[in-house]
C-alpha positions in Angstrom: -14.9 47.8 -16.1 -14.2 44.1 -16.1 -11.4 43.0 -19.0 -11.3 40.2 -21.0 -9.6 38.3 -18.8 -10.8 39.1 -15.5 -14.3 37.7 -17.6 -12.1 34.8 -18.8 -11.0 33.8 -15.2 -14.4 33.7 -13.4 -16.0 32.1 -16.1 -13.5 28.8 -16.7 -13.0 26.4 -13.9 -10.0 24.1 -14.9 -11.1 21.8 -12.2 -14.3 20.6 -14.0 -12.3 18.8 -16.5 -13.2 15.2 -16.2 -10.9 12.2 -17.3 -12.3 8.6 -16.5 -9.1 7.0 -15.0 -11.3 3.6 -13.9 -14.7 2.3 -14.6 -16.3 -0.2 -13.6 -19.6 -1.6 -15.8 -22.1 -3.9 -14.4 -25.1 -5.7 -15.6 -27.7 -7.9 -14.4 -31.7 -9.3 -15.2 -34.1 -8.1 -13.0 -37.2 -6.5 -12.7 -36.2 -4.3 -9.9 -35.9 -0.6 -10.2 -33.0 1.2 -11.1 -30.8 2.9 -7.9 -31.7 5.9 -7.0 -28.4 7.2 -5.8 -24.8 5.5 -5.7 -24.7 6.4 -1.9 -25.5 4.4 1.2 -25.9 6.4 4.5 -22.3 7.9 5.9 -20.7 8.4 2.6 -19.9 5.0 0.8 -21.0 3.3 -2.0 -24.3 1.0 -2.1 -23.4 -2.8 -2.0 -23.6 -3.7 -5.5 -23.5 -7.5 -5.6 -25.7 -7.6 -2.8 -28.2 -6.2 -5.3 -27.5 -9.0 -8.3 -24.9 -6.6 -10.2 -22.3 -9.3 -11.8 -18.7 -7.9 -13.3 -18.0 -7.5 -16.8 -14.8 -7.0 -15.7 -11.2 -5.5 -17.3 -12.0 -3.7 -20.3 -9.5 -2.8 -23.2 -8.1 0.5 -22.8 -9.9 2.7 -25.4 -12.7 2.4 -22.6 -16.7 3.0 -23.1 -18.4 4.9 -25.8 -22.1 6.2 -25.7 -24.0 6.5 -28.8 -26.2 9.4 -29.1 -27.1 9.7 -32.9 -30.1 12.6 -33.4 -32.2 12.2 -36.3 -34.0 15.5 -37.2 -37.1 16.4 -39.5 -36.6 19.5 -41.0 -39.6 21.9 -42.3 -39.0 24.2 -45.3 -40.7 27.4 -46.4 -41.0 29.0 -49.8 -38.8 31.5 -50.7 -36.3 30.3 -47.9 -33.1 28.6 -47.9 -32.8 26.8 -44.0 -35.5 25.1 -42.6 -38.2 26.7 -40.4 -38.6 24.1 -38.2 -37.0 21.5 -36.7 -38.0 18.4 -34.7 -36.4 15.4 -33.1 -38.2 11.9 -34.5 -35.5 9.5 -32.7 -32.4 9.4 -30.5 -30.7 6.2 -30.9 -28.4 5.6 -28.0 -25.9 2.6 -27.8 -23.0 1.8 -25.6 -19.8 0.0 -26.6 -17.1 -1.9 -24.7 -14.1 -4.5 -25.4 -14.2 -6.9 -22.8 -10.8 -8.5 -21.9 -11.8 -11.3 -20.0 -13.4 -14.4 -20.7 -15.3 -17.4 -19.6 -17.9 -15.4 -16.8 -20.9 -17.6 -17.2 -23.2 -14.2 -17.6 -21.1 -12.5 -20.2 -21.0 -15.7 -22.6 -24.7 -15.3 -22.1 -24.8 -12.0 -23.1 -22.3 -12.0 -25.7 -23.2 -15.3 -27.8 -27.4 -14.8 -26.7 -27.6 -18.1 -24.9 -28.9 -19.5 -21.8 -26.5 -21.2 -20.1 -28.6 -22.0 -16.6 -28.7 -25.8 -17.9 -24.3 -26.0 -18.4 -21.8 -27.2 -15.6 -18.4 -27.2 -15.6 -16.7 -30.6 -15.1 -14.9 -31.4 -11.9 -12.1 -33.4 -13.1 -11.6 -31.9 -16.6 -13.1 -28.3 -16.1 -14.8 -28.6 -19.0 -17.8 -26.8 -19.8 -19.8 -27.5 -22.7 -22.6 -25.5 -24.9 -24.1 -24.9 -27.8 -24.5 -21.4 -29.8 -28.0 -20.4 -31.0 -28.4 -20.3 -34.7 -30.3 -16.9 -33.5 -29.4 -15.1 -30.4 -31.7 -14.5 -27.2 -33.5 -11.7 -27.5 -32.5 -10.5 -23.2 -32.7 -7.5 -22.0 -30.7 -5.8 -19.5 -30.0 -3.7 -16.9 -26.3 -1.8 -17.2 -24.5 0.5 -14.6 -21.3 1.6 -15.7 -18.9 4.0 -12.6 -16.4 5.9 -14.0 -13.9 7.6 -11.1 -11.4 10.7 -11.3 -9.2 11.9 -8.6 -7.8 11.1 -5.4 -10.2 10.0 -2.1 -10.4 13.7 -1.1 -11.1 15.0 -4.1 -13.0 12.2 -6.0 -15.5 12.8 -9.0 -18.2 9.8 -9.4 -19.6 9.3 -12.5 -22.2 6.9 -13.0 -25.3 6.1 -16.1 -27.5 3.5 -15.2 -29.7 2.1 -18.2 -33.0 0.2 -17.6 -33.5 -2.0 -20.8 -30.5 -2.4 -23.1 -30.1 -5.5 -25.1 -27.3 -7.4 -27.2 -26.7 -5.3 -30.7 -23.4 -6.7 -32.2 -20.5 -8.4 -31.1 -17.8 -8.1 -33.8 -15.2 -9.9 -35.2 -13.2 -12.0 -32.6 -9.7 -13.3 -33.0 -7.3 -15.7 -32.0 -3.8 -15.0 -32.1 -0.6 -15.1 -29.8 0.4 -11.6 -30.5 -2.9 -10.1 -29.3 -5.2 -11.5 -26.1 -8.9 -13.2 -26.5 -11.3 -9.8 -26.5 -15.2 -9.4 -26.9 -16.6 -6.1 -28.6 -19.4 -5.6 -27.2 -22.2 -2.7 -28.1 -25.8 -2.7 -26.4 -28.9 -0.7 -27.8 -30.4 1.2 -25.2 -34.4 1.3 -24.9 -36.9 3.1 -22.4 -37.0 1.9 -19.3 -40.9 0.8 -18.7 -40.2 1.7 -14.9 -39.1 5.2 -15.3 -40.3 5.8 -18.9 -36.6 7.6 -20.0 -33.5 5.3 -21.4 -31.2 6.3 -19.2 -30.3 7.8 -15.3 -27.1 10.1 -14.6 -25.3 10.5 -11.6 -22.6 12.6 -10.3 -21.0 12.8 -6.9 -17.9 12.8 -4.4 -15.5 14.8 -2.9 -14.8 16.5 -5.8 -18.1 17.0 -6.1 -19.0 18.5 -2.9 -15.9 21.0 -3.0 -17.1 22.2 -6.5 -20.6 22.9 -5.2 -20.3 26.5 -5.9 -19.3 26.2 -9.4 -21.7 23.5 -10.4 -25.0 25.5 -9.2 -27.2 23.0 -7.7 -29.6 24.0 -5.4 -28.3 22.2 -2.1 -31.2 19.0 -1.6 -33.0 19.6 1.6 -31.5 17.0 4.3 
C-alpha cells in the first residue's frame, strides 16, 4: 500500500518551479500573423528583428504583470443560498511593465500616442522635437514578451505572444536625481482578428525536453 509520502514524492516535481530570471518584451505594427513557434530549424531562436520586432528594452525589476480579471454572472434559485449557475460574460486581460529606458523613437510613440514618422533628430544639436496629442493615438499592437530560467542545458522558454493590444495608461512620471527617468506602461489586450483568441502561449527548451515525461504532452509527430 502506497504511504503518504511515497504519494507525495511521485506526485511533486520540484523542477517545474519556474522563476523568470530575464525577459525580453517586443512589439511591433503589422498585419502579419503571429509566430507559430519561437524555434527555427536546428534548435535556435527565430530572428526577431528580421521580422520588425523593436526592443522595449531594460525594464524595472518588479518585471511584467498579466491581468486576468473574470467577471462572472451568477444564477440563483429559490430556496437556495449559492448560485446555480455560473457563467463567464468577460475576461479583461492587461499587461504591465516599467520601462527604464528612454528616447526609442517607437516607445515615445507608444507611450505618449503620437506619430513620430514626420520628427528627425538634429545633426549638430541632437535635438529632436515633437508635439504631444491633446488625445492619444488610438494604435494597436502586436506584443511578444520571452521570459528565460536556467542554464543552456537545462533552459525553460517562456513566451505569450498578443495579437492586438493597445496603449491603456501610462502613469505618473517623475524627475528626480535620486531615482532614474521610468515609463509605466500597461496595454489592454483584445482578440486577435487573425486567430480569433487574445493571446498565444509557448513553452520550450532544454528544460523542457528533459521534463517531457512530467509535463504529459503527446510527443508532435516529426
Amino acid at each position: 500500500m502506497p504511504t503518504f509520502d511515497t504519494i507525495r514524492q511521485e506526485a511533486d516535481d520540484r523542477t517545474l518551479i519556474r522563476k523568470i530570471q530575464k525577459a525580453i518584451i517586443m512589439l511591433r505594427v503589422s498585419t502579419e500573423a503571429l509566430p507559430t513557434t519561437l524555434f527555427a530549424a536546428g534548435g535556435g531562436l527565430i530572428d526577431f528583428k528580421a521580422e520588425g520586432w523593436l526592443p522595449v528594452g531594460m525594464i524595472t525589476p518588479d518585471g511584467i504583470e498579466y491581468g486576468r480579471d473574470i467577471t462572472e454572472e451568477d444564477v440563483m434559485a429559490l430556496g437556495y443560498s449559492s448560485a446555480q449557475r455560473t457563467d463567464v460574460t468577460e475576461v479583461a486581460r492587461s499587461v504591465t511593465f516599467t520601462a527604464l529606458e528612454n528616447g526609442r523613437k517607437h516607445m515615445l510613440e507608444l507611450s505618449y500616442g503620437t506619430d513620430l514618422t514626420a520628427s528627425t533628430q538634429n545633426q549638430t544639436t541632437g535635438e529632436v522635437v515633437f508635439d504631444e496629442p491633446e488625445m492619444p493615438i488610438n494604435k494597436e499592437y502586436q506584443l511578444l514578451v520571452l521570459g528565460a530560467d536556467g542554464p543552456a542545458d537545462n533552459q525553460w522558454l517562456l513566451g505569450r505572444a498578443y495579437g492586438a493590444v493597445k496603449l491603456s495608461s501610462t502613469d505618473s512620471q517623475k524627475w528626480a536625481s535620486s531615482d532614474p527617468l521610468t515609463t509605466p506602461i500597461t496595454m489592454k489586450v483584445l482578440t486577435d482578428a487573425e486567430t480569433g483568441v487574445p493571446l498565444r502561449h509557448f513553452m520550450g527548451g532544454t528544460g523542457a525536453l528533459k521534463a517531457k515525461a512530467t509535463l504529459g504532452f503527446t510527443a508532435a509527430t516529426p
